[in-house]
DRENDO-1510 file (C-alpha; in Angstrom, 1 decimal, always signed):
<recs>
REC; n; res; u; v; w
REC; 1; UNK; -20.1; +3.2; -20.0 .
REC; 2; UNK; -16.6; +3.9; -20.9 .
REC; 3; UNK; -14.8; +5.5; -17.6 .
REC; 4; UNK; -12.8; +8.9; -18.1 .
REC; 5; UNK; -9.3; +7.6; -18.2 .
REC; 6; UNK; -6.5; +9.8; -16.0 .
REC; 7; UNK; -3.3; +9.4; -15.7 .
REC; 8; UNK; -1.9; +10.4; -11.8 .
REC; 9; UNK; +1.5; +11.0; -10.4 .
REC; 10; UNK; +2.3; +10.3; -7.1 .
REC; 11; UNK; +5.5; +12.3; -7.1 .
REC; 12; UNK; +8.2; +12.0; -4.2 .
REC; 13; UNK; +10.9; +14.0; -3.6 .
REC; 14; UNK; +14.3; +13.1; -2.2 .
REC; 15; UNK; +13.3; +14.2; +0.8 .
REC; 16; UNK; +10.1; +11.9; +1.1 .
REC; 17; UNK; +7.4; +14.7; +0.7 .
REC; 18; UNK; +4.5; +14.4; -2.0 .
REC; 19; UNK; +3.3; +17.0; -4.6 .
REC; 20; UNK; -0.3; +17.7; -4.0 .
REC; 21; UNK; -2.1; +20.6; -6.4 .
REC; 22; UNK; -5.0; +22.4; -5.9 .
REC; 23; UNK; -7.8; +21.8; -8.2 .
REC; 24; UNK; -9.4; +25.1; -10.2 .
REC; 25; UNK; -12.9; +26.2; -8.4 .
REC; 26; UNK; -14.5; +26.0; -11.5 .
REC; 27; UNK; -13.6; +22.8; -12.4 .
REC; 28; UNK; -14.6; +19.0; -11.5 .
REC; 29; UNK; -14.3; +18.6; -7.6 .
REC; 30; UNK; -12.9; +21.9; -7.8 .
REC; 31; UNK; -11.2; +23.4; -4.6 .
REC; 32; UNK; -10.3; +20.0; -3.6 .
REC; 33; UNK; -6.6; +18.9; -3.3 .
REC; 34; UNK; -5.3; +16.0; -5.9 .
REC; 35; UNK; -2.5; +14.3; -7.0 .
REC; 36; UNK; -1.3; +15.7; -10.6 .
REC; 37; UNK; -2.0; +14.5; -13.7 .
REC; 38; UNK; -4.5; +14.7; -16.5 .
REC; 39; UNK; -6.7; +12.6; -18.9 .
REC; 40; UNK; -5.3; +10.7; -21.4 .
REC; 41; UNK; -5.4; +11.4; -24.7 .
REC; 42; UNK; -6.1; +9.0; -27.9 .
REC; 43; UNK; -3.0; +7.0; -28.7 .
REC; 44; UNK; -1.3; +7.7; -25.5 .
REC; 45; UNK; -0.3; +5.3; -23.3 .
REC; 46; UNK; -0.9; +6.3; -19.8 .
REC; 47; UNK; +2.7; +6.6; -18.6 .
REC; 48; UNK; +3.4; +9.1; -21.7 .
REC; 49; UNK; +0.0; +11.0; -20.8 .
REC; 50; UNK; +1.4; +11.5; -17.2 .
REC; 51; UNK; +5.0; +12.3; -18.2 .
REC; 52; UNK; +3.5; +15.2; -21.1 .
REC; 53; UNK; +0.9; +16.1; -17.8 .
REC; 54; UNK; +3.5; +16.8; -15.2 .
REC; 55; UNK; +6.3; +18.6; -17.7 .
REC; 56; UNK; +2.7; +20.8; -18.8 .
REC; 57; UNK; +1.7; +21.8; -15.0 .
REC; 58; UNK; +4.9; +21.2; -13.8 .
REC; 59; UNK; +8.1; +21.6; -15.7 .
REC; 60; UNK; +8.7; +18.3; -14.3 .
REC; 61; UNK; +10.3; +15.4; -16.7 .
REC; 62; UNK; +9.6; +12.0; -15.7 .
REC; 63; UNK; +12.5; +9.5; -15.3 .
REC; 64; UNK; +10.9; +6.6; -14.1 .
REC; 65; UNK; +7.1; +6.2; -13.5 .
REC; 66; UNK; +6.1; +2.9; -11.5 .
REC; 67; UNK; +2.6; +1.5; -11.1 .
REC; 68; UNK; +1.3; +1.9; -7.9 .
REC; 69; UNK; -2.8; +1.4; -7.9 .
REC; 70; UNK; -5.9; +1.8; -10.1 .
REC; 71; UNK; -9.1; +3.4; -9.0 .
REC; 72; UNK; -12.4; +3.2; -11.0 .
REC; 73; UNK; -15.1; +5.4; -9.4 .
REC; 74; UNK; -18.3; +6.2; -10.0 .
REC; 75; UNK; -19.2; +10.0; -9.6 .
REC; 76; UNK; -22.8; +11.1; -9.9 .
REC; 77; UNK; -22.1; +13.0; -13.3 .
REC; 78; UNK; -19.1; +10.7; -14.6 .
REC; 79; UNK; -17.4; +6.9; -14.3 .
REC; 80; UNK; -13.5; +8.1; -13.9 .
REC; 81; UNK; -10.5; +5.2; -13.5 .
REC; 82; UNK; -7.3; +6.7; -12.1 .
REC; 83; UNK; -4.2; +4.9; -13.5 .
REC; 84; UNK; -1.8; +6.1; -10.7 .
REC; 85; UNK; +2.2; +5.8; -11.1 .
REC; 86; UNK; +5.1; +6.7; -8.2 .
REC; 87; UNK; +7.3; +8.9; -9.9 .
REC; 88; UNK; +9.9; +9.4; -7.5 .
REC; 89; UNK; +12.8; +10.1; -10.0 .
REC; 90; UNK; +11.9; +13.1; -12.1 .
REC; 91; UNK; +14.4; +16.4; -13.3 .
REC; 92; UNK; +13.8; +20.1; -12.6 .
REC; 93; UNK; +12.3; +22.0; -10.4 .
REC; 94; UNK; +8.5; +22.0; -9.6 .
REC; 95; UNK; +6.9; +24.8; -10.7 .
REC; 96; UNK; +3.2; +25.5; -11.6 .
REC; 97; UNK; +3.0; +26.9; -14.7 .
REC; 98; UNK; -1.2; +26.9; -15.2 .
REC; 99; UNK; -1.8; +28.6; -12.0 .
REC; 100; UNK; -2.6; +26.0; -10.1 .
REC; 101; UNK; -1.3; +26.1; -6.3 .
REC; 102; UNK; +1.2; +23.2; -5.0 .
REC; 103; UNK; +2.3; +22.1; -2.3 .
REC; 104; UNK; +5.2; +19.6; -1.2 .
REC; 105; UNK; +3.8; +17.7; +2.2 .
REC; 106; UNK; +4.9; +14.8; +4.0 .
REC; 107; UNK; +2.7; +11.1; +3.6 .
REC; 108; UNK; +1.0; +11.1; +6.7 .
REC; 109; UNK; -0.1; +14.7; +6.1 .
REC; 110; UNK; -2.0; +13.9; +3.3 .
REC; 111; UNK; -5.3; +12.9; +6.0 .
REC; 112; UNK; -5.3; +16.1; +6.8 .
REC; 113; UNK; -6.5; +17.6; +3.1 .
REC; 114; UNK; -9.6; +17.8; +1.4 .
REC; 115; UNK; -9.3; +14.9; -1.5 .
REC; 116; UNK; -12.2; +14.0; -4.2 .
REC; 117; UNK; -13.7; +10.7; -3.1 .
REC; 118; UNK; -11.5; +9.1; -5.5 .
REC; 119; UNK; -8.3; +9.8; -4.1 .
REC; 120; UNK; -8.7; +8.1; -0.8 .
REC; 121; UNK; -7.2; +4.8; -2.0 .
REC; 122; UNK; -4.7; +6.8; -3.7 .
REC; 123; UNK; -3.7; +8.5; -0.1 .
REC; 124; UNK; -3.6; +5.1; +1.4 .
REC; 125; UNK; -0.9; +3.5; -1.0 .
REC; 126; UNK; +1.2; +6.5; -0.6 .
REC; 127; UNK; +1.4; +6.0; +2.5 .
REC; 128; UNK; +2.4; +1.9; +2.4 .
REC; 129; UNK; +5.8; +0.9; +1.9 .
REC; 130; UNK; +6.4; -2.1; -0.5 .
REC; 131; UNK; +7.4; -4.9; +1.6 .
REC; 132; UNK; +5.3; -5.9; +4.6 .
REC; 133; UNK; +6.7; -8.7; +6.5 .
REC; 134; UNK; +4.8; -11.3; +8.4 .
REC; 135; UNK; +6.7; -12.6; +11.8 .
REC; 136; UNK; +5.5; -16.1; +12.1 .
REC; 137; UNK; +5.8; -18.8; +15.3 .
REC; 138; UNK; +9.3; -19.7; +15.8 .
REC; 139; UNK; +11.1; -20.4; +19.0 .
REC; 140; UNK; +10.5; -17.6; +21.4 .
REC; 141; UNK; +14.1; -17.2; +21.6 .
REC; 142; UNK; +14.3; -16.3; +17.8 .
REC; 143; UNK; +11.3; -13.8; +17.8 .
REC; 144; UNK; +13.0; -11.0; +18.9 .
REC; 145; UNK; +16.7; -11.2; +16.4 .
REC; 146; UNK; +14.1; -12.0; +13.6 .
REC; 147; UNK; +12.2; -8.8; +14.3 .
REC; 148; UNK; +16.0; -7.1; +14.2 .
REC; 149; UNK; +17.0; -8.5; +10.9 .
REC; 150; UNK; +13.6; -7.6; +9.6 .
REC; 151; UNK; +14.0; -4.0; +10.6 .
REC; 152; UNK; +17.5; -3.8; +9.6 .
REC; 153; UNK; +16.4; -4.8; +6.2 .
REC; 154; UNK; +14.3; -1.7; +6.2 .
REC; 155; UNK; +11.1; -2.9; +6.3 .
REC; 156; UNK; +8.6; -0.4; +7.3 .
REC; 157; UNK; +5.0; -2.9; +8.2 .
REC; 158; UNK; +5.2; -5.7; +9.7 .
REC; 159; UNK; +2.5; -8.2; +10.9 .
REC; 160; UNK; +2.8; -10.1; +14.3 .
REC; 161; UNK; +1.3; -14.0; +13.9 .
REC; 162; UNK; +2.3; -15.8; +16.5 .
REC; 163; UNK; -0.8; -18.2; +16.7 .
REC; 164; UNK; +0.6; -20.7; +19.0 .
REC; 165; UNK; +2.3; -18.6; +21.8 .
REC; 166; UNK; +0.4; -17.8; +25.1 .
REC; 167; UNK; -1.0; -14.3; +25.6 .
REC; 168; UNK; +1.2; -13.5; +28.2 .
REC; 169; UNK; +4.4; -14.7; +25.4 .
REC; 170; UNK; +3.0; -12.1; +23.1 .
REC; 171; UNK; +2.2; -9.4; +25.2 .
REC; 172; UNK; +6.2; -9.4; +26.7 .
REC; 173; UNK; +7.0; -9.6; +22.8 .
REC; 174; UNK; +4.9; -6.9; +21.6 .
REC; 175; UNK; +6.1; -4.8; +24.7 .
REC; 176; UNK; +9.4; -5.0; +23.6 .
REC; 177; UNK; +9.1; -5.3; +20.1 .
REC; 178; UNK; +6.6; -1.7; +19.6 .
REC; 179; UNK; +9.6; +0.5; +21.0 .
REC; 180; UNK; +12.0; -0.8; +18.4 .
REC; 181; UNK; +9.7; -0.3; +15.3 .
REC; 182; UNK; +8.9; +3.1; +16.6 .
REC; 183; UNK; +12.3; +4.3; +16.8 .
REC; 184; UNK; +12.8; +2.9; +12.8 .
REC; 185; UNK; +9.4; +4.7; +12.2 .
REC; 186; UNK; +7.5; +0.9; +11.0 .
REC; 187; UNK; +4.2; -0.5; +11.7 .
REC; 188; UNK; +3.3; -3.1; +14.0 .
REC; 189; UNK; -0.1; -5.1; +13.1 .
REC; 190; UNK; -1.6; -7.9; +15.2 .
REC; 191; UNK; -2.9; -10.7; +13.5 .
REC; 192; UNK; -6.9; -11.0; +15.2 .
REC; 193; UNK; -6.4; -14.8; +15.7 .
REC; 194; UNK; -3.5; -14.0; +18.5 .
REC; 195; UNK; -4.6; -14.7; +21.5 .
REC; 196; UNK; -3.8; -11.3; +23.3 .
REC; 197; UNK; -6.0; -8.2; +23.3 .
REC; 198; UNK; -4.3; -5.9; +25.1 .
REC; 199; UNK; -0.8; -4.8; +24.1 .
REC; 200; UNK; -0.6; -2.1; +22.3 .
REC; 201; UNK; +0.3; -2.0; +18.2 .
REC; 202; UNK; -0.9; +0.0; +15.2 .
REC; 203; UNK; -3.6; -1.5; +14.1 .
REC; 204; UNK; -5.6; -5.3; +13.3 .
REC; 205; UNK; -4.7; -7.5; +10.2 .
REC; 206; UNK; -7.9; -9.6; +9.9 .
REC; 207; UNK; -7.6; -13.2; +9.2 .
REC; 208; UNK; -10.4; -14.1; +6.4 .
REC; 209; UNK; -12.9; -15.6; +8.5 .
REC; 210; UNK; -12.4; -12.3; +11.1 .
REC; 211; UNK; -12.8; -10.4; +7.6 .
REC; 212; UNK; -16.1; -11.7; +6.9 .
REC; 213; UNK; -18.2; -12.1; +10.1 .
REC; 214; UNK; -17.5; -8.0; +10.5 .
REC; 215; UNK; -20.6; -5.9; +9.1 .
REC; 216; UNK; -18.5; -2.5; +8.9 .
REC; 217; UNK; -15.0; -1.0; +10.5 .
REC; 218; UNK; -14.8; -1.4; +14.0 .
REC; 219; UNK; -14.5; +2.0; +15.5 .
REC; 220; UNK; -11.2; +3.8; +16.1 .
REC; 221; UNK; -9.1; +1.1; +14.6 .
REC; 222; UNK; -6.0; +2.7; +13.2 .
REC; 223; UNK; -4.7; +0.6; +10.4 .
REC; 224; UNK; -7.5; -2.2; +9.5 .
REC; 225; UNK; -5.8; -5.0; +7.1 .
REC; 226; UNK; -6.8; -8.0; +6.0 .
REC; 227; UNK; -6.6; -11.7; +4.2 .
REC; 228; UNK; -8.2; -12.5; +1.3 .
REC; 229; UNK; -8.2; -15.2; -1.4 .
REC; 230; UNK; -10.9; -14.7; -3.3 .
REC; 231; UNK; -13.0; -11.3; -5.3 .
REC; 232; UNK; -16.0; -11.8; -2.7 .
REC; 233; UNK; -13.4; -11.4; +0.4 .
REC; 234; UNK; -11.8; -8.6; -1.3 .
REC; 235; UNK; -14.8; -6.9; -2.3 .
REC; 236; UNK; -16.3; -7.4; +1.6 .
REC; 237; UNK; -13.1; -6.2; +2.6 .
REC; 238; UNK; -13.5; -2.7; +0.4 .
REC; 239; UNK; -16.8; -2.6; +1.6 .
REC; 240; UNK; -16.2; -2.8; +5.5 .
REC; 241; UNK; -13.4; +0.2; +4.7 .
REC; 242; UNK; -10.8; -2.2; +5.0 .
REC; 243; UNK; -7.2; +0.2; +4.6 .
REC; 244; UNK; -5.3; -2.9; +2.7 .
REC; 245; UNK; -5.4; -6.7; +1.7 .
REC; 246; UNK; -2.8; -9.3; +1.3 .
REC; 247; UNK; -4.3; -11.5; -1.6 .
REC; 248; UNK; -2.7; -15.2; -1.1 .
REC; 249; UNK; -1.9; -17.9; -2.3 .
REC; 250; UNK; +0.0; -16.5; -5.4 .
REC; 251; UNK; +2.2; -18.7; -6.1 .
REC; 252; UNK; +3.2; -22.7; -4.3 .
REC; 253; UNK; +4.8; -22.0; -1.0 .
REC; 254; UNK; +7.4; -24.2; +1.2 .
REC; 255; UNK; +4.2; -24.3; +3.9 .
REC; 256; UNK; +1.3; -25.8; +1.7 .
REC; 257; UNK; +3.4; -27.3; -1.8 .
REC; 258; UNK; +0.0; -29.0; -3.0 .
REC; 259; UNK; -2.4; -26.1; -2.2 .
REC; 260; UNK; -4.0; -24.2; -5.2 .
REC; 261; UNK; -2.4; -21.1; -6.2 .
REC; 262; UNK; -3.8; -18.1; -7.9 .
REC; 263; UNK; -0.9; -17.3; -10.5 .
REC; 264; UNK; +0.1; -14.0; -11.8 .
REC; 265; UNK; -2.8; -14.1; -14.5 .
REC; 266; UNK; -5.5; -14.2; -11.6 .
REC; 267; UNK; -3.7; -12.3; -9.3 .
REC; 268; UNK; -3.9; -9.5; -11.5 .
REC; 269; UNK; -6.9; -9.9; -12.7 .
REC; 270; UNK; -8.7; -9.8; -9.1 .
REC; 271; UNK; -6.8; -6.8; -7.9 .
REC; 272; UNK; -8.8; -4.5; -11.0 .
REC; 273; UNK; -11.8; -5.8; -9.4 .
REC; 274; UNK; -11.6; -3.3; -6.3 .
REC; 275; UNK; -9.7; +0.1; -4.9 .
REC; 276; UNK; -7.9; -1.2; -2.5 .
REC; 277; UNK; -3.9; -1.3; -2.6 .
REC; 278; UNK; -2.8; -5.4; -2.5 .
REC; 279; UNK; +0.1; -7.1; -1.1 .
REC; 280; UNK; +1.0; -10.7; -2.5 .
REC; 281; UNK; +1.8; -13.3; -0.5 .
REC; 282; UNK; +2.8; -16.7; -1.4 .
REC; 283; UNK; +5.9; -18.2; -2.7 .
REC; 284; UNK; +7.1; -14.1; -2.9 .
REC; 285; UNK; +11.1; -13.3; -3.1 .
REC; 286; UNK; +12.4; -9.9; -3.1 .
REC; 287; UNK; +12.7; -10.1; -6.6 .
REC; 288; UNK; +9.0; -10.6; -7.2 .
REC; 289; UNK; +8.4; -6.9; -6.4 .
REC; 290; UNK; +8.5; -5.9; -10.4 .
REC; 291; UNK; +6.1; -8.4; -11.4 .
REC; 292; UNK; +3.3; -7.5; -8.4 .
REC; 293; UNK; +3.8; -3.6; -10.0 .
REC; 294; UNK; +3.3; -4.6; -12.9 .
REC; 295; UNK; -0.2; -6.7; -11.7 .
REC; 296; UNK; -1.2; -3.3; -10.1 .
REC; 297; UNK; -0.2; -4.7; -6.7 .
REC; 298; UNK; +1.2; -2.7; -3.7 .
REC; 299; UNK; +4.4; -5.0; -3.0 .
REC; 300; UNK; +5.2; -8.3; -1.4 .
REC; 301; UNK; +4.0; -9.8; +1.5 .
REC; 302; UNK; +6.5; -12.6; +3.1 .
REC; 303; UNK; +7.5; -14.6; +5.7 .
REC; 304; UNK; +10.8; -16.0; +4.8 .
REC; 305; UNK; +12.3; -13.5; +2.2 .
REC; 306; UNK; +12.8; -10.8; +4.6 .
REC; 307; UNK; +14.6; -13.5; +6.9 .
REC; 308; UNK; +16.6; -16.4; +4.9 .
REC; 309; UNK; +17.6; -13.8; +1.7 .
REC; 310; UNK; +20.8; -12.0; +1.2 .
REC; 311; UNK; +19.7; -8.5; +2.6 .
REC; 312; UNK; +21.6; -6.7; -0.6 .
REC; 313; UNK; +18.6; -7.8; -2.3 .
REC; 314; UNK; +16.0; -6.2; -0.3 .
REC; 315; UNK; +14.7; -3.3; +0.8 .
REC; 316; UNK; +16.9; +0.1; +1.7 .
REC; 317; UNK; +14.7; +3.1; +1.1 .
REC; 318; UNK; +12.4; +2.2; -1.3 .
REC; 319; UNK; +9.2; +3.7; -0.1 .
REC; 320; UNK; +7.9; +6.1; +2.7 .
REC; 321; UNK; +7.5; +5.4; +5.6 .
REC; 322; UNK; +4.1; +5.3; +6.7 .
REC; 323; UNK; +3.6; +7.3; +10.1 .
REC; 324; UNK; +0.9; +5.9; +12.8 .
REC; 325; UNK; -2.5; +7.4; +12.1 .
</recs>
């Protein structure tokens, strides 16, 4: 069965805030909140269905429309894919003009509203930023300045890897570390094969074998990531309610030069295969963010871009910052 095809906005103001509307009672999902947007029509591309959506119910024009994520679900009356663009450069002033309510709210808000059922991944890659840094073993010395130049790059998620240190090494890291991304507003993730349970972060990146012994999300975990290299990891990772995935080995990287890589081709080609927004890791620059849009990923995931490249190239404000759950 061909799926209804829908073009979504997920439209940012200067001031970081999102447009959510409120869907007509009589309509599908009505009385639920969404992101605007509309079904495409025949001979329309999906960026021109959204631009002629949002300048209809809006009296918004679109400047620039970038992908973000693409959702096919299954309703029980209809098959729907969402073909969801950030549009956070757009002229005039919001207004509705089909009588639809609107509403302007900041990212983390956007738990707090009734969505259809196929909005939640939407939610969750409005709220991710495009970079998401891992901090790998170095000398203990080193792990705090890298951290800094990391956050002064304006990287809002970050991962914490440090495999080989002792517990006690991380947990006086982590303790100093978790103040500092706080006050920049990032996330701080644990990798689950450190050694150290009890310091305090935002939330677990699962390593793929972690990934796959789990049978469902453990219970109140904040932000749940993951690894993956492969559809059946990805798909076990949607399954379990995983929130996002870094899909890996994309291209040859410094670490493992003779290791397989997926390509751009394959990359993309597994990221349709689930809802779930996907960093790439492997061989990434900061210049490789276009290309992962353009495969329907969320951004890069890196260890040595955000650290050994010129920070010009990087980051500023390019996305929200995503608040602690």
């Amino acid at each position: 069965m061909n799926p209804l095809q829908v073009a979504v906005g997920v439209v940012k103001n200067p001031e970081g805030k999102i447009l959510i509307s409120l869907r007509h009672a009589d309509l599908h999902q009505g009385g639920l909140w969404e992101f605007p947007g509309g079904k495409i029509e025949a001979l329309e591309t999906a960026e021109q269905a959204l631009a002629r959506e949002l300048n209809e119910e809006l009296n918004i024009t679109v400047t620039s429309a970038t992908p973000l994520i693409t959702v096919s679900h299954q309703y029980p009356d209809r098959f729907v894919q969402l073909i969801v663009f950030l549009v956070d450069q757009f002229s005039g002033e919001a207004k509705s003009l089909e009588g639809q309510p609107f509403k302007w709210v900041a990212p983390a808000e956007l738990e707090h509203y009734a969505f259809p059922a196929a909005n939640r991944p939407i939610i969750t890659a409005a709220r991710l930023p495009h970079h998401y840094a891992i901090l790998d073993d170095a000398d203990e010395a080193l792990l705090l300045p890298n951290l800094q130049k990391i956050l002064n790059r304006g990287v809002k998620l970050i991962q914490v890897r440090l495999k080989n240190q002792p517990p006690a090494s991380v947990a006086k890291f982590v303790e100093q570390a978790y103040p500092l991304c706080q006050q920049q507003q990032a996330l701080l993730l644990m990798n689950s094969a450190v050694e150290c349970s009890s310091v305090g972060v935002d939330g677990i990146h699962l390593t793929s074998h972690d990934l796959m012994v789990l049978k469902k999300r453990p219970k109140n975990s904040q932000w749940l990531a993951a690894s993956c290299h492969n559809l059946e990891q990805l798909q076990h990772a949607q399954n379990i309610g995983v929130d996002f995935v870094v899909l890996a080995p994309v291209l040859a990287t410094q670490t493992h030069p003779g290791a397989a890589s997926l390509g751009w081709e394959q990359f993309a080609e597994l990221v349709t295969q689930v809802n779930l927004p996907v960093y790439a890791l492997g061989g990434m620059k900061t210049s490789s963010l276009a290309t992962v849009q353009q495969c329907g990923g969320q951004g890069i995931a890196a260890i040595r871009a955000f650290l050994e490249e010129p920070a010009a190239n990087t980051v500023g404000a390019n996305s929200f910052a995503p608040e602690p759950e």
